[in-house]
N, C-alpha and C positions, 0 to 999 in steps of 0.2 A: 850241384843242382839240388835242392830241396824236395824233397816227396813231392810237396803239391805242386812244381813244375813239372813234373817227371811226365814225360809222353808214356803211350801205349794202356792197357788198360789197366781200370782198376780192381780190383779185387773184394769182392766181401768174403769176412771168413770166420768163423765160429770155432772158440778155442774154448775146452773144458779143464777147467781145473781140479785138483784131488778131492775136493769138496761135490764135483759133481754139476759144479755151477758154468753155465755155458756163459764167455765173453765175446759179442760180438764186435768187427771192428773193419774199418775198409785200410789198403792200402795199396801198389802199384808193385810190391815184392813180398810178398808173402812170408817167403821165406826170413830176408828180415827182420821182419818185424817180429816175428815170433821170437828172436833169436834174442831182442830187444829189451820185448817182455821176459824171459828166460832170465835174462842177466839183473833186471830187478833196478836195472838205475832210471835216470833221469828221462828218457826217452821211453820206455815201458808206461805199460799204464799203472799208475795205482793201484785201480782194483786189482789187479794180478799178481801184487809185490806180494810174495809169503804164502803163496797158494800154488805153487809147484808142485807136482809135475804138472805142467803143462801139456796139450795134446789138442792137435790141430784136428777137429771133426769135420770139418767143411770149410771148402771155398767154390766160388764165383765169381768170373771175368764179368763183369757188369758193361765195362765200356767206359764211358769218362766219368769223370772225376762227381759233378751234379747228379749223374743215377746210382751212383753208389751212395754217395752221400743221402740220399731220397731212401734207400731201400735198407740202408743200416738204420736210418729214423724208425722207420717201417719195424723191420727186424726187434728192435732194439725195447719195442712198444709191447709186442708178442708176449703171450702167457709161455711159462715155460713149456706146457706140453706140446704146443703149435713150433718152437723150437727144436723140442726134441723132435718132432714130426719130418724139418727139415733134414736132420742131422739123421735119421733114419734112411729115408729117400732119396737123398742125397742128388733132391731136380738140379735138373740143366739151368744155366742163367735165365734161358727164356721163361722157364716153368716159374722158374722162384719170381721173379717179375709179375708174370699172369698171377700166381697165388696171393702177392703183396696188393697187386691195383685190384683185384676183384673182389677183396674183403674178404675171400676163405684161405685163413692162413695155416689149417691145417695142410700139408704136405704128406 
């Protein structure tokens, strides 16, 4: 079964790399995917190839596939200190939600 078929929830999740630079990204295994990015091949992201160590700051179960995808847009737009804000606080899915749709994205 392919990620984007995969039932149960999704996941947004915020990975920093040695540089200090937060990558955000959704998936339905978290675990995974990091494992993915780690290994630096064809399934990893890009941006992440040669920026090891890797370190998982944050995640949230969003729900399906459409509100994650919505909320890493969202996420992904963020100045870095409203990131860092998350990655501090570390809100519950619902909070990060309420934070993203009401335009204060500090956390």
């Amino acid at each position: 079964m392919l990620n984007g078929d995969a039932p149960g929830p999704w996941y947004l999740y915020l990975v920093r790399t040695r540089e200090g630079a937060l990558y955000t990204g959704i998936s339905t295994d978290v675990a995974r995917r990091l494992e993915e990015h780690r290994r630096g091949g064809p399934r990893g992201a890009r941006f992440l190839r040669a920026r090891a160590p890797l370190q998982l700051v944050y995640r949230a179960a969003l729900g399906d596939r459409s509100v994650a995808q919505a909320a890493e847009y969202r996420v992904k737009r963020l100045p870095r200190r409203d990131k860092e804000g998350i990655v501090a606080s570390q809100p519950s899915a619902e909070q990060l939600l309420q934070l993203l749709q009401s335009g204060r994205q500090r956390a």
